[in-house]
Each structure stands twice: as structure tokens, then as C-alpha cells.
CHARMM-style PDB file with segment names, atoms N, HN, CA, C and O in Angstrom:
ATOM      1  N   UNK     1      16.192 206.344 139.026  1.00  0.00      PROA
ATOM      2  CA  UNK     1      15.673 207.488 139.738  1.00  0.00      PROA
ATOM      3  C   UNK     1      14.182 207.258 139.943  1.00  0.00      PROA
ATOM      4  O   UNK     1      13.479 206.972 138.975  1.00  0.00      PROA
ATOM      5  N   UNK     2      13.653 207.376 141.220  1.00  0.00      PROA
ATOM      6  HN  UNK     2      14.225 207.609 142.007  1.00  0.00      PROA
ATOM      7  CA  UNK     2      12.142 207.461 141.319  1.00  0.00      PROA
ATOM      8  C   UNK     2      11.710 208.381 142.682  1.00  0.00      PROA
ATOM      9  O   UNK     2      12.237 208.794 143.714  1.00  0.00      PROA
ATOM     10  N   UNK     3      10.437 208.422 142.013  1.00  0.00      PROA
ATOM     11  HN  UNK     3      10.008 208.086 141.175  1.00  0.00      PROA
ATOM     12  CA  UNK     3       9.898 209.356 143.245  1.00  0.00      PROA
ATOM     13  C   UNK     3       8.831 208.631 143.291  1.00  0.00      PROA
ATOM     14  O   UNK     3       8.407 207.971 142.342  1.00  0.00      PROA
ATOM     15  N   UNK     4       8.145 208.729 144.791  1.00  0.00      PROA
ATOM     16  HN  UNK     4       8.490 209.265 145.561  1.00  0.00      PROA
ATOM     17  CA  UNK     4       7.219 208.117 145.180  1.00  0.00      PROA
ATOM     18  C   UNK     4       6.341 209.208 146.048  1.00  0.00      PROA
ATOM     19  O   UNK     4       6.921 210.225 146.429  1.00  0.00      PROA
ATOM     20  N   UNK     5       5.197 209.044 146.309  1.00  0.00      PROA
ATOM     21  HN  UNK     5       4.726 208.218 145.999  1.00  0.00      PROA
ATOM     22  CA  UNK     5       4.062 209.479 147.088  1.00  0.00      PROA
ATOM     23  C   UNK     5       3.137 208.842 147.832  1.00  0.00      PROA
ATOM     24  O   UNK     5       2.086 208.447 147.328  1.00  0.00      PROA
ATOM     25  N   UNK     6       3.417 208.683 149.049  1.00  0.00      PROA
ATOM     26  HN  UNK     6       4.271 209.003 149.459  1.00  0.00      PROA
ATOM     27  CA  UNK     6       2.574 207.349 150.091  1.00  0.00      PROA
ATOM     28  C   UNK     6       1.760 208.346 151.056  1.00  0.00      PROA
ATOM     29  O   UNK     6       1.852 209.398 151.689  1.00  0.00      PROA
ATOM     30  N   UNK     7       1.028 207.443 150.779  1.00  0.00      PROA
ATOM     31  HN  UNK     7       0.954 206.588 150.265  1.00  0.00      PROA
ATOM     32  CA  UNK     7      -0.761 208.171 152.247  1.00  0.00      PROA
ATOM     33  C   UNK     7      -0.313 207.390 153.240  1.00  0.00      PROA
ATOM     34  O   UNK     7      -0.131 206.281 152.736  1.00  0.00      PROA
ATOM     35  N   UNK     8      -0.048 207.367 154.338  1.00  0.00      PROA
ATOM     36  HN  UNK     8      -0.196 208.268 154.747  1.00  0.00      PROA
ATOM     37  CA  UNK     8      -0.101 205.859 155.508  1.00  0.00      PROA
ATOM     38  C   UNK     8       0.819 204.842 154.948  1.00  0.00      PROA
ATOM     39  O   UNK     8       2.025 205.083 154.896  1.00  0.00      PROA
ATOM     40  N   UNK     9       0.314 203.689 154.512  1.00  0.00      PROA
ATOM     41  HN  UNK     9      -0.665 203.493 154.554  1.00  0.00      PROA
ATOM     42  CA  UNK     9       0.650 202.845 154.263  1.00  0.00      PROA
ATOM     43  C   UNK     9       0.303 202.516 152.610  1.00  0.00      PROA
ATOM     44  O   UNK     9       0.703 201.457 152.126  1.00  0.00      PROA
ATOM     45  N   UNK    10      -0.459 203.488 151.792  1.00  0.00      PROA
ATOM     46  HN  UNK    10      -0.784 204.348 152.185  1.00  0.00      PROA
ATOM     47  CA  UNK    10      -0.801 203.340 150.441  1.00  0.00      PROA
ATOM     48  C   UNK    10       0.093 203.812 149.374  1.00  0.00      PROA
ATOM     49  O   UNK    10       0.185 205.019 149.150  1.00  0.00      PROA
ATOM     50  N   UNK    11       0.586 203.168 148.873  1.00  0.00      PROA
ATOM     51  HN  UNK    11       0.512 202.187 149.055  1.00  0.00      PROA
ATOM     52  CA  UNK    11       1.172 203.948 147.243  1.00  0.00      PROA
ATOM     53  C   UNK    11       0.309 204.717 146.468  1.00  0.00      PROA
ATOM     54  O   UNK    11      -0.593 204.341 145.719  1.00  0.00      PROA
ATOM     55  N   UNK    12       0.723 205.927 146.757  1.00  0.00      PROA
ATOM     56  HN  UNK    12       1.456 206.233 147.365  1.00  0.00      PROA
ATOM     57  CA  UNK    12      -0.291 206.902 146.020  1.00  0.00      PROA
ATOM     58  C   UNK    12      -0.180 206.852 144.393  1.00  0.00      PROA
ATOM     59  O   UNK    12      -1.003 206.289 143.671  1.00  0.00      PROA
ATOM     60  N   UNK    13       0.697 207.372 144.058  1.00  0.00      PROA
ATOM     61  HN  UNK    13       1.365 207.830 144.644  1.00  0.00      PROA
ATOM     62  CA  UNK    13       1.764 207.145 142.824  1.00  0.00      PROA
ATOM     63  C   UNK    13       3.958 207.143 142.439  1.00  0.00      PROA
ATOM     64  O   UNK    13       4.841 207.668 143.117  1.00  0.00      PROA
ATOM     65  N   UNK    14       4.032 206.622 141.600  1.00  0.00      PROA
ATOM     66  HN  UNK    14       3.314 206.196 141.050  1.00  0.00      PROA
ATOM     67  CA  UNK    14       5.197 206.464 141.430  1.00  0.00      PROA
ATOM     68  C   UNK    14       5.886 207.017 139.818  1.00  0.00      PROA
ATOM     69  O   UNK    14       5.451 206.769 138.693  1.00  0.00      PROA
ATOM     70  N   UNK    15       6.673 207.551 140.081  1.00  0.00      PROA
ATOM     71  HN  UNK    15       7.025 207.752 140.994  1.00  0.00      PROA
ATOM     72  CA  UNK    15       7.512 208.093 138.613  1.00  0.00      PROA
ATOM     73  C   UNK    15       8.936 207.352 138.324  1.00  0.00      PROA
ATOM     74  O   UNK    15       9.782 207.711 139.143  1.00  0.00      PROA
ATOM     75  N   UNK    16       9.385 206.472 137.429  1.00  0.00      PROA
ATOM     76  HN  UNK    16       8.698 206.181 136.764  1.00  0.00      PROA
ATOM     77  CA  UNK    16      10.325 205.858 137.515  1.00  0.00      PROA
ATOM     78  C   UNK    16      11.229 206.542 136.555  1.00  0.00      PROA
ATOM     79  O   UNK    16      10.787 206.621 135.409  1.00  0.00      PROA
ATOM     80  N   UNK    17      12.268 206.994 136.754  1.00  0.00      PROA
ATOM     81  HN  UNK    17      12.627 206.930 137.685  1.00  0.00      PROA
ATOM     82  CA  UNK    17      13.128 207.694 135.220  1.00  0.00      PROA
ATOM     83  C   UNK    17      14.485 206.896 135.366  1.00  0.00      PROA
ATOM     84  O   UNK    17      14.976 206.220 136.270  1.00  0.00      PROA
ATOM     85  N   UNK    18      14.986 207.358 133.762  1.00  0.00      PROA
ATOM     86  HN  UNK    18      14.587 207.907 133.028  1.00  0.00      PROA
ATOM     87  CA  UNK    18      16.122 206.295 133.664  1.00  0.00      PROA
ATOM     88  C   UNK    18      16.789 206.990 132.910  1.00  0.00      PROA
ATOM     89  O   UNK    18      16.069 207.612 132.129  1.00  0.00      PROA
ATOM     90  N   UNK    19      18.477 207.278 132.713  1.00  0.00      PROA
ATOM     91  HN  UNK    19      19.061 206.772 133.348  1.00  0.00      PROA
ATOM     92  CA  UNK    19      19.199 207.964 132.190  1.00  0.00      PROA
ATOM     93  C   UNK    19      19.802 207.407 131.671  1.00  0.00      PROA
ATOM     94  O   UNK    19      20.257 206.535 132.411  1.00  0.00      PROA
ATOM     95  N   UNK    20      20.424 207.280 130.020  1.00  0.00      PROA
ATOM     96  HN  UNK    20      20.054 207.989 129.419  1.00  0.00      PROA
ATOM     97  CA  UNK    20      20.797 206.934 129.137  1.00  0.00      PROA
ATOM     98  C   UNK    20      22.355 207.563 128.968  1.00  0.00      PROA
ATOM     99  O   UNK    20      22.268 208.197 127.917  1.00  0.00      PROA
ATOM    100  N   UNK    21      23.303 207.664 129.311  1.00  0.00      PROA
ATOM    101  HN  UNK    21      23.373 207.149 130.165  1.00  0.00      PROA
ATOM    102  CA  UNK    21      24.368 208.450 127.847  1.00  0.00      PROA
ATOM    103  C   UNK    21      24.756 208.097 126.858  1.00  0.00      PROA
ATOM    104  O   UNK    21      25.310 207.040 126.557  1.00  0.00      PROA
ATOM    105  N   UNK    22      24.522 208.863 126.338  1.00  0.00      PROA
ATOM    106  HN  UNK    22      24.072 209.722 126.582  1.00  0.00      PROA
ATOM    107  CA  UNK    22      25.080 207.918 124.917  1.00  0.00      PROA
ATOM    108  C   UNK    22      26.250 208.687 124.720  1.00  0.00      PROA
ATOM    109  O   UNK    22      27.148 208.665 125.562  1.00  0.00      PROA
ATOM    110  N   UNK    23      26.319 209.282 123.817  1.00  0.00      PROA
ATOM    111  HN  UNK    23      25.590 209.300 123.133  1.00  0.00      PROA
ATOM    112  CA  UNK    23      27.514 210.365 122.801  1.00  0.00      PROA
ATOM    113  C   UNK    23      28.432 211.491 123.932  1.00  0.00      PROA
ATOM    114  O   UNK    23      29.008 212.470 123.456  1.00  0.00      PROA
ATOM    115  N   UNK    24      28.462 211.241 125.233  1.00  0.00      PROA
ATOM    116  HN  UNK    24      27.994 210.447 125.620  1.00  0.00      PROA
ATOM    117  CA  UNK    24      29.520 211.811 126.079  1.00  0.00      PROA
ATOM    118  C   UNK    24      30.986 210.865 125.957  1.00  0.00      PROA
ATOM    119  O   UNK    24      31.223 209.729 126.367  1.00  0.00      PROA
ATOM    120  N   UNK    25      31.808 211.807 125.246  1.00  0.00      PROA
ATOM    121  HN  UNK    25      31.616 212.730 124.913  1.00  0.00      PROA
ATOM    122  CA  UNK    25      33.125 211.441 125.537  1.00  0.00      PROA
ATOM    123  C   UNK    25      33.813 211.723 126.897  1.00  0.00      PROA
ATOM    124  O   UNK    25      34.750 210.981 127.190  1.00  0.00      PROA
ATOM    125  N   UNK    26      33.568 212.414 127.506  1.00  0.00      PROA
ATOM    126  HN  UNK    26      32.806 213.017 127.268  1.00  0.00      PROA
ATOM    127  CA  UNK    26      34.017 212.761 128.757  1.00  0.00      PROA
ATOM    128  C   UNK    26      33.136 212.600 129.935  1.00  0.00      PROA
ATOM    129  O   UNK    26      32.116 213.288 129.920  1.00  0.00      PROA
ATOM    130  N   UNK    27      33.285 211.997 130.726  1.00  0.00      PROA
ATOM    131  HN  UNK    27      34.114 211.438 130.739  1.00  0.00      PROA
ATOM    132  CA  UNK    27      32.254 211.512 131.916  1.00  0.00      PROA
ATOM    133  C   UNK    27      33.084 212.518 133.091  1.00  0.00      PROA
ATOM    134  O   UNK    27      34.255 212.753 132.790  1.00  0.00      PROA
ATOM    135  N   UNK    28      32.669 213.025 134.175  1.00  0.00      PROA
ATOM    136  HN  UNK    28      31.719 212.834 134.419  1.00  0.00      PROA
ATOM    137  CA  UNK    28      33.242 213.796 135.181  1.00  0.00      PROA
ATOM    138  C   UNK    28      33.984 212.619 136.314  1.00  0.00      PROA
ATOM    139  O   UNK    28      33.326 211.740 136.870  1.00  0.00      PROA
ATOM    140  N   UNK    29      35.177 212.783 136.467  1.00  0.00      PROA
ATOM    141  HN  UNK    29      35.712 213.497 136.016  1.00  0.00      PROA
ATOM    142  CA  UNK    29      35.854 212.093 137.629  1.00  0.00      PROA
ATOM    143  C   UNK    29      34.570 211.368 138.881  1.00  0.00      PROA
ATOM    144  O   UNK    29      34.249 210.201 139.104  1.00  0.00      PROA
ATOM    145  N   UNK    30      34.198 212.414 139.359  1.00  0.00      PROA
ATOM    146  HN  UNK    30      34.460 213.362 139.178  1.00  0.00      PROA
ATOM    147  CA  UNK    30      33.527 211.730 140.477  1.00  0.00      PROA
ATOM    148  C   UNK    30      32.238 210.922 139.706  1.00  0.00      PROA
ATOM    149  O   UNK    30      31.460 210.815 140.654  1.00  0.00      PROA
ATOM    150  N   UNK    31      31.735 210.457 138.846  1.00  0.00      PROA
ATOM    151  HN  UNK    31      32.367 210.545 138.075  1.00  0.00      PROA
ATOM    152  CA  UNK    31      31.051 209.242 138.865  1.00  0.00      PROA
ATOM    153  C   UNK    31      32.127 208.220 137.794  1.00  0.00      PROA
ATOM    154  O   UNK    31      32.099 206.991 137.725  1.00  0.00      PROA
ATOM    155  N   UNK    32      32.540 208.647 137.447  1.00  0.00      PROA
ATOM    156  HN  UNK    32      32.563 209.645 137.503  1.00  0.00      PROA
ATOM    157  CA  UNK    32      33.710 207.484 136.489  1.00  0.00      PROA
ATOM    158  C   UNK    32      33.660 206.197 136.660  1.00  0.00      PROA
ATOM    159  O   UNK    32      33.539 205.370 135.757  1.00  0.00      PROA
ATOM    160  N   UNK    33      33.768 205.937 138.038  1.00  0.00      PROA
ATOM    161  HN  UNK    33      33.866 206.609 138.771  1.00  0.00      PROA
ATOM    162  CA  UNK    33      33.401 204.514 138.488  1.00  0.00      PROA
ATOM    163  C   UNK    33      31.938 203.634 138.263  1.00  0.00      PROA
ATOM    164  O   UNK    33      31.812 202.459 137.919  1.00  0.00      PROA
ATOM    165  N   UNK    34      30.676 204.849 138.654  1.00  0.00      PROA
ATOM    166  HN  UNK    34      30.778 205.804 138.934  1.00  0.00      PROA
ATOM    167  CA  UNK    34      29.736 204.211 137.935  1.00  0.00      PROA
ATOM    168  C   UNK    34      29.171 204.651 136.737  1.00  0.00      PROA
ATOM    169  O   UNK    34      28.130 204.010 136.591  1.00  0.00      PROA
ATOM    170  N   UNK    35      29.347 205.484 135.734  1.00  0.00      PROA
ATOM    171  HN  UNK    35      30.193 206.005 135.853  1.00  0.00      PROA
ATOM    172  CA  UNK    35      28.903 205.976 134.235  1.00  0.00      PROA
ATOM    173  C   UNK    35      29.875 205.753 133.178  1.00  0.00      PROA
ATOM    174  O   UNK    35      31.070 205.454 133.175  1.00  0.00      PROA
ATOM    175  N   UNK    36      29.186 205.938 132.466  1.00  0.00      PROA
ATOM    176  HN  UNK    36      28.216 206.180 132.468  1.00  0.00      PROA
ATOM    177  CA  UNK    36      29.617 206.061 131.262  1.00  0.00      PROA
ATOM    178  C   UNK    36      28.928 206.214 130.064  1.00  0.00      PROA
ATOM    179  O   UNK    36      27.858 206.821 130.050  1.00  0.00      PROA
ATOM    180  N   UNK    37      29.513 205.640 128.852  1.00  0.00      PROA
ATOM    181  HN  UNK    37      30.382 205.146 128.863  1.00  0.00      PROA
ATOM    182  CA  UNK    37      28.491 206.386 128.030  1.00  0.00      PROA
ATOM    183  C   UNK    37      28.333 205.292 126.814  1.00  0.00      PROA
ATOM    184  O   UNK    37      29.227 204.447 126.875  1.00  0.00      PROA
ATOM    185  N   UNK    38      27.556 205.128 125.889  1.00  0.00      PROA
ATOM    186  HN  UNK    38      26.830 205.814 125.840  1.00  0.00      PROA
ATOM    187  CA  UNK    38      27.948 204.054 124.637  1.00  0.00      PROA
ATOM    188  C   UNK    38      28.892 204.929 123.819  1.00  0.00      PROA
ATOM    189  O   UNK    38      29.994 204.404 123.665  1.00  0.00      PROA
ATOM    190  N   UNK    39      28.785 205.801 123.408  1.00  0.00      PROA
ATOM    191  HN  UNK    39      27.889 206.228 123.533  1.00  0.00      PROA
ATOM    192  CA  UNK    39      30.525 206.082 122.559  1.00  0.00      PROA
ATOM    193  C   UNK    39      31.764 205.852 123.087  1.00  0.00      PROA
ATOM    194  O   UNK    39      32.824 205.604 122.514  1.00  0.00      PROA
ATOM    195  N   UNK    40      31.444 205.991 124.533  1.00  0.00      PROA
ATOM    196  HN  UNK    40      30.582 206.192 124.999  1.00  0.00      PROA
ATOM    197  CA  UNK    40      32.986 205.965 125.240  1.00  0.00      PROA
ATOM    198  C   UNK    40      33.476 204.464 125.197  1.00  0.00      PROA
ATOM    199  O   UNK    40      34.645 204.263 124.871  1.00  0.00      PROA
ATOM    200  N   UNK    41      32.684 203.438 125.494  1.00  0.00      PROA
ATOM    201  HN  UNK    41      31.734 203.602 125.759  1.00  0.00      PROA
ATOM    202  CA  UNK    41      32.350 202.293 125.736  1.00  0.00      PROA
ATOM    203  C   UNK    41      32.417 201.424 124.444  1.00  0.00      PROA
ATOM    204  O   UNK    41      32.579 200.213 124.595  1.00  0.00      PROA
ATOM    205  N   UNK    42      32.312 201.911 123.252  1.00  0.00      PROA
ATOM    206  HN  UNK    42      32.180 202.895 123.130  1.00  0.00      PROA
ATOM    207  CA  UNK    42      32.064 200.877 122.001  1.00  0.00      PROA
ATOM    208  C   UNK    42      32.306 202.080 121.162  1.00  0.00      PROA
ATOM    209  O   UNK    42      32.256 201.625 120.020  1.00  0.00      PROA
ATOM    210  N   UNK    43      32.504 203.158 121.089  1.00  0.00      PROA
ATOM    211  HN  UNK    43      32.544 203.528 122.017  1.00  0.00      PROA
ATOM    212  CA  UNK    43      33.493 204.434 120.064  1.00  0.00      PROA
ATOM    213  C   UNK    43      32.454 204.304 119.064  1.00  0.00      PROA
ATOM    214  O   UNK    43      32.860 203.953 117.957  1.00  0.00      PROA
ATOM    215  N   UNK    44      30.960 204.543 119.213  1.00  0.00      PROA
ATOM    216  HN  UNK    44      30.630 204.827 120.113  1.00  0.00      PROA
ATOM    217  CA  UNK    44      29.832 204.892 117.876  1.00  0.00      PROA
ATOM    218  C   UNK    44      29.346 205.973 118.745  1.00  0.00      PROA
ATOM    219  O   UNK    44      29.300 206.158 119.961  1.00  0.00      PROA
ATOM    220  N   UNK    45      28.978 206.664 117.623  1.00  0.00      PROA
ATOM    221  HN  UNK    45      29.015 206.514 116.635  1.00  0.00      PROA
ATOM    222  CA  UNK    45      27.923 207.791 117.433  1.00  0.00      PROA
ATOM    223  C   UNK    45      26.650 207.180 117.475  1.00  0.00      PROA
ATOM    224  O   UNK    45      26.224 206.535 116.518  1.00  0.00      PROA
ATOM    225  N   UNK    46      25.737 207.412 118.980  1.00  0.00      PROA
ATOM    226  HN  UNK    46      26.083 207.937 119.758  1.00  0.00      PROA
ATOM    227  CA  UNK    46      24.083 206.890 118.803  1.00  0.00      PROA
ATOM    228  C   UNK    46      23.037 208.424 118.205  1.00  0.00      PROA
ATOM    229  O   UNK    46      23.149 209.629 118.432  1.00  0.00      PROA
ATOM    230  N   UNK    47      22.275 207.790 117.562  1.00  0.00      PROA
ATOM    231  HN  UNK    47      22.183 206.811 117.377  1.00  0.00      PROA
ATOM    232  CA  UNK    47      21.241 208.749 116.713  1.00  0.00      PROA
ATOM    233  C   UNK    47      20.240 208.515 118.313  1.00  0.00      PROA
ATOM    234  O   UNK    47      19.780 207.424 118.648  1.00  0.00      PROA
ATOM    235  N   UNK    48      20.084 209.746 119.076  1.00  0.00      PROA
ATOM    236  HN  UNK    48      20.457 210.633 118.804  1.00  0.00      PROA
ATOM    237  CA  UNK    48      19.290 209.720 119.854  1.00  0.00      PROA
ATOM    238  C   UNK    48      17.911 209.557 119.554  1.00  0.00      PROA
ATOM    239  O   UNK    48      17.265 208.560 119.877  1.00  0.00      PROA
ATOM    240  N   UNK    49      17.497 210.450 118.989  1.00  0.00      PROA
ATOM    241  HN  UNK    49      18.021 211.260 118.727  1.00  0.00      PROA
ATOM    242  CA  UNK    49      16.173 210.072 118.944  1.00  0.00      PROA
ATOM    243  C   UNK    49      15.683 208.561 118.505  1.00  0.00      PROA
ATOM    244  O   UNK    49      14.600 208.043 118.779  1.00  0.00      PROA
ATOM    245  N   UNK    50      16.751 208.005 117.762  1.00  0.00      PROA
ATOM    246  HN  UNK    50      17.630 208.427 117.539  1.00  0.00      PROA
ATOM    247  CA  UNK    50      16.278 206.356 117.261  1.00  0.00      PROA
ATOM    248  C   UNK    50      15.996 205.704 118.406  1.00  0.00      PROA
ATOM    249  O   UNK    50      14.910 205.203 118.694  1.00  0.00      PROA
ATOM    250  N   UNK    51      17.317 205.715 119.285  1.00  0.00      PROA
ATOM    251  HN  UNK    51      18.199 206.122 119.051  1.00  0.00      PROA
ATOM    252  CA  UNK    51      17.310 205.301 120.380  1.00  0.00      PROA
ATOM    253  C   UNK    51      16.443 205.356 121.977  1.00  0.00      PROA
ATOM    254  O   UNK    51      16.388 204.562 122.916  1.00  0.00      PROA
ATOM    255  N   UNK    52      15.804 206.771 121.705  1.00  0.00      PROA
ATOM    256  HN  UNK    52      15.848 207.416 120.941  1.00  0.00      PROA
ATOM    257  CA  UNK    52      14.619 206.740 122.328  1.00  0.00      PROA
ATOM    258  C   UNK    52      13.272 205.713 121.629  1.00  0.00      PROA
ATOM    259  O   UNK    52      12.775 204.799 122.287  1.00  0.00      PROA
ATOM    260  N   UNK    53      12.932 205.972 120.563  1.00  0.00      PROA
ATOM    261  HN  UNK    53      13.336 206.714 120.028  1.00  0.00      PROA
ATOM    262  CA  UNK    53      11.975 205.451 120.105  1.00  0.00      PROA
ATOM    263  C   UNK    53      12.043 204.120 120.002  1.00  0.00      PROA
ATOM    264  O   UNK    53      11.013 203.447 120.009  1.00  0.00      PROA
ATOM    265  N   UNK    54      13.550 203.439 119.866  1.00  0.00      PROA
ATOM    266  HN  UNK    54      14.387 203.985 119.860  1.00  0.00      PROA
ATOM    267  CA  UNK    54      13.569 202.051 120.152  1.00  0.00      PROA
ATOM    268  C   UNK    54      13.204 201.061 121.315  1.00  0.00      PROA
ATOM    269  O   UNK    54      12.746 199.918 121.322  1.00  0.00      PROA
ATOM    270  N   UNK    55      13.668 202.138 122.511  1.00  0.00      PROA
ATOM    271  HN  UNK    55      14.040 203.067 122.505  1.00  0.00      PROA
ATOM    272  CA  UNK    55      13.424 201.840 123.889  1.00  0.00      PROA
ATOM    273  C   UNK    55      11.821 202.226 124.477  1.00  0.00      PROA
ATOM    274  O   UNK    55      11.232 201.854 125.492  1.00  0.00      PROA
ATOM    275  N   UNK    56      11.497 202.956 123.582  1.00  0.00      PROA
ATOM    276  HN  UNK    56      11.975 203.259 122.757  1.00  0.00      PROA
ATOM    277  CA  UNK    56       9.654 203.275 123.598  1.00  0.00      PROA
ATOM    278  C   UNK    56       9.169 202.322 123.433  1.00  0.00      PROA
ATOM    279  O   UNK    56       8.591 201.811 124.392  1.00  0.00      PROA
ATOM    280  N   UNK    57       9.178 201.730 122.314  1.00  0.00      PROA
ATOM    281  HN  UNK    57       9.648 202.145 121.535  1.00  0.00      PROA
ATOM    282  CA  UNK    57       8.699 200.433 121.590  1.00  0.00      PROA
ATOM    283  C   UNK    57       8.810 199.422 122.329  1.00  0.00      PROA
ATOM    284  O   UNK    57       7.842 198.886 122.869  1.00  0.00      PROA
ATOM    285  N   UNK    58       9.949 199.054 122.442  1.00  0.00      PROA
ATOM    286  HN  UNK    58      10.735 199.489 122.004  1.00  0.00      PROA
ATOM    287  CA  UNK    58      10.481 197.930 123.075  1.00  0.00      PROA
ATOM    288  C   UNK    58       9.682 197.737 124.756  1.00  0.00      PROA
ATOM    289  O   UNK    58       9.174 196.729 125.247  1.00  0.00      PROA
ATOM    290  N   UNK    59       9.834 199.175 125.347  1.00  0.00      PROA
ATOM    291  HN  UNK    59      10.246 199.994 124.948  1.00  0.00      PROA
ATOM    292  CA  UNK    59       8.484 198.832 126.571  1.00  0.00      PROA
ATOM    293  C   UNK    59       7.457 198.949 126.851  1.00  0.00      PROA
ATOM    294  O   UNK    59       6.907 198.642 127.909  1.00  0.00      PROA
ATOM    295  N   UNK    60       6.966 199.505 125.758  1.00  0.00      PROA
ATOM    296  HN  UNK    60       7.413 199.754 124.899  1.00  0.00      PROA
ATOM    297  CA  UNK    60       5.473 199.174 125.161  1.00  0.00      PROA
ATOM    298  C   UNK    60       5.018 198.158 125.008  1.00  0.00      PROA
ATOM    299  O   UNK    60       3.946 197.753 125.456  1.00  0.00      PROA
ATOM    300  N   UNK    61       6.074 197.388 124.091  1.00  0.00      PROA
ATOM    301  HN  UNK    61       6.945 197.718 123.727  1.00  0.00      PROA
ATOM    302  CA  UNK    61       5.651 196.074 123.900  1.00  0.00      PROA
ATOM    303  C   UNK    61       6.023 195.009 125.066  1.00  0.00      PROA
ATOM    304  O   UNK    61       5.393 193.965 124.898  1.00  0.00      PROA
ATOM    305  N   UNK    62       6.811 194.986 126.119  1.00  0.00      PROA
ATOM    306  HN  UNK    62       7.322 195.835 126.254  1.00  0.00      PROA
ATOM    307  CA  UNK    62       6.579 194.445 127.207  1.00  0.00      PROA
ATOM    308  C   UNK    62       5.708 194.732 128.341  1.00  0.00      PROA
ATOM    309  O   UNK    62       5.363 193.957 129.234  1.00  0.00      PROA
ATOM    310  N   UNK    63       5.385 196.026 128.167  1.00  0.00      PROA
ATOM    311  HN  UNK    63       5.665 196.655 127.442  1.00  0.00      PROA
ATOM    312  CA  UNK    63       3.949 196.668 129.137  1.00  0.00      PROA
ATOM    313  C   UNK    63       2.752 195.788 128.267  1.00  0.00      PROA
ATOM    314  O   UNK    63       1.956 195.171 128.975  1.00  0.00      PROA
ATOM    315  N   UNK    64       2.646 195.730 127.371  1.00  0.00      PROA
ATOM    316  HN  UNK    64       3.293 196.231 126.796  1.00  0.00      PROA
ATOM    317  CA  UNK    64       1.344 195.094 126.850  1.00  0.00      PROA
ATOM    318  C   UNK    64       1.646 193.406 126.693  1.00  0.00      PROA
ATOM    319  O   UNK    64       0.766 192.681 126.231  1.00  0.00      PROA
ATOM    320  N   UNK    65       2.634 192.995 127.012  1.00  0.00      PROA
ATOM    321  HN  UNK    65       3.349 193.585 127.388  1.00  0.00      PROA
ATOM    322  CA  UNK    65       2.898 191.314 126.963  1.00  0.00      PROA
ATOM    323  C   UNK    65       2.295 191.088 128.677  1.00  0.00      PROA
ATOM    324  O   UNK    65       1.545 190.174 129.021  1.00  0.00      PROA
ATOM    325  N   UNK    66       2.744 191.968 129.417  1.00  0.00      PROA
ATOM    326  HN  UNK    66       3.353 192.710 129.137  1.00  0.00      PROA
ATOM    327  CA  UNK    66       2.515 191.665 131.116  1.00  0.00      PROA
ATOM    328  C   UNK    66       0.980 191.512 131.344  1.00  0.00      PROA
ATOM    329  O   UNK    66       0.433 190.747 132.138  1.00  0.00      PROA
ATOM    330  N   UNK    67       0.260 192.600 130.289  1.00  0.00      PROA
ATOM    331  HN  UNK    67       0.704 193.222 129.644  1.00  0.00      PROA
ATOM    332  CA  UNK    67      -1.241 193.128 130.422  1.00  0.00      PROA
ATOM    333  C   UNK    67      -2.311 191.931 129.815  1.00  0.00      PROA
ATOM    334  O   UNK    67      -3.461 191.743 130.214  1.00  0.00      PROA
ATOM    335  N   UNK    68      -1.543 191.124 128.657  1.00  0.00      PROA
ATOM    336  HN  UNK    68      -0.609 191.277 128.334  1.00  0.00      PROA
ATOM    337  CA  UNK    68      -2.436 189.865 128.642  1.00  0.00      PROA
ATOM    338  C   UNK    68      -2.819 188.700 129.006  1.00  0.00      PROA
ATOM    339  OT1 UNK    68      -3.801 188.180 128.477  1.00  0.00      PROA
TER     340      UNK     68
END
């Protein structure tokens, strides 16, 4: 998902978001084909918040590998 904001021809700014499921057992018919979820997919229970903070980290530390 992103949103963007352009002057003319300038990138003003950009918001990039990204959606995770984890712990949905039931996904709705009409995206079935493209979602799903990691419980549905591999039958564990994810500790969300770990899982945010793992994926924090983790692009933190590739935002600051790009930056040196």
C-alpha cells in the first residue's frame, strides 16, 4: 500500500505500509486467492507485538546498512 504526493514532476513525499496477518484463521472468500495468514499457513500462534518489533529491527538495520 502507498500513497504518494507529486508537485509537477517532483516527489513530494511517500508513505509505504505493509500488512501482515498473522493469527486469522479465516480469510474472506474474495481475497483467498491472494491472503492469508501465518497460522493458517504453518498452524502457530504469532506473539504480535514480537513480531512487530522483529520486523522494526530488522529494517532498521537494513535502513542503516544502505546509509553507510
Amino acid at each position: 500500500m502507498t500513497e504518494t504526493r507529486v508537485q509537477g514532476d517532483c516527489l513530494i513525499d511517500m508513505v509505504i505500509g505493509i500488512g501482515i496477518n498473522t493469527n486469522q484463521k479465516d480469510i474472506p472468500e474474495e481475497i483467498e486467492g491472494v491472503a492469508s495468514s501465518i497460522e493458517k499457513e504453518f498452524g502457530i500462534k504469532v506473539d504480535n507485538e514480537r513480531i512487530i518489533a522483529e520486523f522494526c529491527n530488522l529494517l532498521e538495520r537494513k535502513i542503516f546498512e544502505r546509509m553507510s
